[in-house]
C-alpha positions as CSV (number, residue, x, y, z in Angstrom):
1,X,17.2,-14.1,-5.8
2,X,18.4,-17.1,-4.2
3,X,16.3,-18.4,-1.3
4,X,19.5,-17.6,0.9
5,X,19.3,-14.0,0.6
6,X,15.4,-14.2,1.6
7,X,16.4,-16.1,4.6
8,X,19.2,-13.3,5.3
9,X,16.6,-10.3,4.5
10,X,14.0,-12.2,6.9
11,X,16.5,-12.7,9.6
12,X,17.5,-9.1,9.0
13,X,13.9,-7.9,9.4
14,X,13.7,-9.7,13.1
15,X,17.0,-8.5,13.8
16,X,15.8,-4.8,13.5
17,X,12.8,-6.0,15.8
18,X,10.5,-5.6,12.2
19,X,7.4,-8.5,11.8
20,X,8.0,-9.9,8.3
21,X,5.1,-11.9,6.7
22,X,5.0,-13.6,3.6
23,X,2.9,-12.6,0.9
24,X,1.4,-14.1,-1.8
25,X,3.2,-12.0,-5.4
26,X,2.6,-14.0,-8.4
27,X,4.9,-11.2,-10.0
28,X,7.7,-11.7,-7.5
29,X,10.6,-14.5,-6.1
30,X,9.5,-13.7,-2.8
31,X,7.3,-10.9,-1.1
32,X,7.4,-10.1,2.8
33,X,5.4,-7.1,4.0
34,X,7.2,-5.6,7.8
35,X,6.0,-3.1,10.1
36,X,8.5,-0.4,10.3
37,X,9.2,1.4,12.2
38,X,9.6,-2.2,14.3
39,X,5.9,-2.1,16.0
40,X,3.6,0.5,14.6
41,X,0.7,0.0,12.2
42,X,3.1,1.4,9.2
43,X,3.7,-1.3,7.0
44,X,6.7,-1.6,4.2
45,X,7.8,-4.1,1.7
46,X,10.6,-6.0,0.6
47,X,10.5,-8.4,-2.6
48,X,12.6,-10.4,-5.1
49,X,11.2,-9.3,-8.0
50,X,10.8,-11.7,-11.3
51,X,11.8,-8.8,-13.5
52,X,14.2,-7.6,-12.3
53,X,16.1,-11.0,-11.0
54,X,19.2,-9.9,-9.1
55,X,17.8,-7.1,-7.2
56,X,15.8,-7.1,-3.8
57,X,13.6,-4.0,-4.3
58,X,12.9,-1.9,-0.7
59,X,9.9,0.1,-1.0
60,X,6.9,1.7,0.4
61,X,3.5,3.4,-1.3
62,X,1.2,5.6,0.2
63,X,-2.4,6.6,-1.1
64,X,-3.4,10.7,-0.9
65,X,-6.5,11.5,0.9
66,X,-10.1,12.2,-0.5
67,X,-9.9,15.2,1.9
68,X,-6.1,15.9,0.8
69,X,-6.9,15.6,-3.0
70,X,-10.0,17.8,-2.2
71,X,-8.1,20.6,-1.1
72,X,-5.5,20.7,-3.9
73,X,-8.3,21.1,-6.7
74,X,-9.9,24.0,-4.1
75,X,-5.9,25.6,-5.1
76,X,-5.8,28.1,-8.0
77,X,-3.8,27.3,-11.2
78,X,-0.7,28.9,-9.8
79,X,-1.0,26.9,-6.1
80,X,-1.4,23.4,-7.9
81,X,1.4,23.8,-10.1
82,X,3.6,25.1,-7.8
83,X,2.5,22.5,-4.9
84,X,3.0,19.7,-7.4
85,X,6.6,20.7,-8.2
86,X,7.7,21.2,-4.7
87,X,5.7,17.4,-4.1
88,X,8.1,16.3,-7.2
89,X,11.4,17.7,-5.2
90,X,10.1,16.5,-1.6
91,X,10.1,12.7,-3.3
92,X,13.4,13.0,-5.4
93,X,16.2,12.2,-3.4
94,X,19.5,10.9,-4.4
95,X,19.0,7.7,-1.8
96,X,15.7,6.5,-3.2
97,X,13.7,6.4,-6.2
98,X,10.1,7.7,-6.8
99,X,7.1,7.2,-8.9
100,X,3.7,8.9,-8.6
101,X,0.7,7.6,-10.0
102,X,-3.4,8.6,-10.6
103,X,-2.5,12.1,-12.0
104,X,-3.8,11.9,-15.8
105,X,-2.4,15.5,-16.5
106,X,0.4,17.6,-16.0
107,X,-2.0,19.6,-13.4
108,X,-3.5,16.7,-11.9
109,X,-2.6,16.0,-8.3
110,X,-1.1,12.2,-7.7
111,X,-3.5,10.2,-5.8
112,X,-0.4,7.6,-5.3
113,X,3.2,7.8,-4.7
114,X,5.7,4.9,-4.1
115,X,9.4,5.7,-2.2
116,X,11.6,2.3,-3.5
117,X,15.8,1.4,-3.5
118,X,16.8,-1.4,-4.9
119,X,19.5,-3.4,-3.2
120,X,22.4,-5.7,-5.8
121,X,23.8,-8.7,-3.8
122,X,27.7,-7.1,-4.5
123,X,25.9,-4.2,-1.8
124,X,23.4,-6.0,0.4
125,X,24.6,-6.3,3.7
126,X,22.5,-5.6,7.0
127,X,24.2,-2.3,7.6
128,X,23.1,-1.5,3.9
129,X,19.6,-2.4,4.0
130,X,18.9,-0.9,7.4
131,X,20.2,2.4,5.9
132,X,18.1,1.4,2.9
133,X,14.6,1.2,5.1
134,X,15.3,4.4,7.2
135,X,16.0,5.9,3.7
136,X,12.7,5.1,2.2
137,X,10.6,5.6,5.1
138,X,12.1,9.1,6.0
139,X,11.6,10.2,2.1
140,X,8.2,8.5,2.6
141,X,7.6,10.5,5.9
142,X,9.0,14.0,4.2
143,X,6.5,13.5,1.4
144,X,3.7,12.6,3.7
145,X,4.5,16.3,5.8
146,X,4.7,18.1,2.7
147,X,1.5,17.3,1.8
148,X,-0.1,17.7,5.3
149,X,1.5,21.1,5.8
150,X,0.4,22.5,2.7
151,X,-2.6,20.5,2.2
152,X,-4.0,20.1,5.4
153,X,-4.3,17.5,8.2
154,X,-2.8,17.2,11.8
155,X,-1.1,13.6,11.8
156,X,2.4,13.5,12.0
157,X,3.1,10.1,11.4
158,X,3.3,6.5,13.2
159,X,2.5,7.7,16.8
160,X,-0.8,8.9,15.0
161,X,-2.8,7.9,12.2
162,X,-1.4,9.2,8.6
163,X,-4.3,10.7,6.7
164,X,-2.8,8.2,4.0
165,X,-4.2,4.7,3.3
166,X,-1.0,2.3,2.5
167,X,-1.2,-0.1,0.0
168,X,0.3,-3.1,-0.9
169,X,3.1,-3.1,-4.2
């Protein structure tokens, strides 16, 4: 990614009344972390990534409870494996893409899942990557729900703390 589309990504970011800061990505062209939606705690990521050189990558990751993970091994056979594949078709959507992570078995519940997009510069305009944030945070925001609801947990989202720790890429 050429510096120029960082600037226009950063300007972007302000535009939508987001807070980008720089971060430090040895793995990356350029890393900015933004609150989003613009002023809450909920933080988001946007990066250049040095594997994959023409794409600016849009994503957020969230981290499952102790108290969240605790109540899906309190579930019977039947409950986890029917929770995890309504978890697995709450996070696939045609928009975004999905990746889950800590489960070391087919019955094991995630302790991690990450809601990305990547953006080509043939298709990243402002228009674009706004649709592209609201896209990943709403599929972010579904998955965090789905969880709560059958799960447990009484945070709905920014206006109140998530039950979720968020991590960095």
């Amino acid at each position: 990614m050429s510096g120029m589309e960082r600037t226009a990504v950063e300007q972007w970011l302000k535009s939508l009344g987001c807070t980008p800061t720089e971060q430090q990505d040895f793995t990356s062209n350029w890393h900015l972390e933004f609150d989003y939606p613009p002023k809450t705690p909920h933080r988001m990521h946007v990066a250049s990534p040095k594997a994959l050189e023409l794409a600016t990558v849009i994503a957020s990751r969230t981290q499952i409870s102790p108290e969240h993970l605790e109540a899906f091994s309190n579930l019977d056979e039947d409950g986890k494996e029917e929770f995890l594949w309504d978890l697995r078709h709450c996070l696939n959507s045609v928009a975004v893409d999905f990746r889950v992570e800590g489960a070391s078995g087919p019955m094991d519940c995630p302790t991690t899942f990450q809601i990305s997009i990547n953006k080509f510069p043939d298709g990243l305009t402002l228009d674009s990557f706004a649709y592209s944030i609201g896209a990943v945070y709403k599929t972010e925001l579904d998955a965090i729900w789905f969880v709560q609801q059958h799960l447990g947990g009484k945070s709905y989202g920014p206006g109140n703390r998530f039950d979720f720790k968020r991590l960095g890429l």
